[in-house]
C-alpha positions in Angstrom: 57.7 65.8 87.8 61.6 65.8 88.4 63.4 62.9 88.2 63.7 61.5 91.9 66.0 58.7 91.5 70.0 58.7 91.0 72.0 57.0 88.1 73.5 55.2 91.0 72.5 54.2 94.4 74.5 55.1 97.7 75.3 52.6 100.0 75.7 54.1 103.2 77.0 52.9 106.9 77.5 54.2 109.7 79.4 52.5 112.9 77.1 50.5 115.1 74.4 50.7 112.1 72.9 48.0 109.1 73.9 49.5 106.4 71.4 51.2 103.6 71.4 51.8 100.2 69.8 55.1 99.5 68.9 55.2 96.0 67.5 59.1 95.7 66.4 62.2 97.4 63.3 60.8 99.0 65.4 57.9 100.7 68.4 60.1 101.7 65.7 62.8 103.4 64.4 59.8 105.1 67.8 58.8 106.6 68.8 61.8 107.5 65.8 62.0 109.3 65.7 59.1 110.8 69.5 57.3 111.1 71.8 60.2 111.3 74.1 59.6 113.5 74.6 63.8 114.3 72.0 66.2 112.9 74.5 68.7 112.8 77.1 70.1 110.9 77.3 72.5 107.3 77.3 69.4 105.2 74.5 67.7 107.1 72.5 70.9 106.7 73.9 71.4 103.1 72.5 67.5 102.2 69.1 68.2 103.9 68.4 71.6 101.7 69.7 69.8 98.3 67.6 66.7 99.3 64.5 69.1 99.2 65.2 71.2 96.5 65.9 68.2 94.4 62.2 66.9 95.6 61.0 70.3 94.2 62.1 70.0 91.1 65.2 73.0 92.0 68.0 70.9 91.5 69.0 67.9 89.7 68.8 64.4 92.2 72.2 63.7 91.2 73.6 67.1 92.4 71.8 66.4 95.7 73.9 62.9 95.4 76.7 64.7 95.5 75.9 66.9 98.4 74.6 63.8 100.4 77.6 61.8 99.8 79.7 64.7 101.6 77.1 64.5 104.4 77.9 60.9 105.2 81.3 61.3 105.2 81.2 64.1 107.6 79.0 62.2 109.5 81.7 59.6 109.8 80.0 56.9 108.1 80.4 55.7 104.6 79.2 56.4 101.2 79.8 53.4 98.2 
């Protein structure tokens, strides 16, 4: 089974939103799910597809970190 969790958690916020740290590829499919502020955009997309391959095994979590991060910040929120 591939590792799921990142060397280092993401805190994320968005305006008008708690924030949440996001600590792997489970959590950040789950918040792009379900907190994304616009569920579009390339980066958006890029994050959901590295998300899932990471799940799968595909890709490293921490190259789907990197992915996500880029996500956020598109998004307009914030990645720590």
């Amino acid at each position: 089974m591939p590792n799921n969790v990142w060397k280092a958690p993401v805190d994320v916020s968005f305006p008008h939103q708690d924030r949440q740290v996001v600590s792997g590829p489970f959590e950040a499919m789950t918040c792009l799910t379900n907190r994304w502020p616009n569920m579009s955009g390339l980066k958006f997309l890029r994050a959901r597809m590295a998300c899932k391959a990471a799940l799968d095994g595909r890709v490293s979590a921490d190259d789907a970190r990197v992915v996500f991060v880029e996500a956020v910040s598109e998004a307009g929120g914030n990645a720590h």
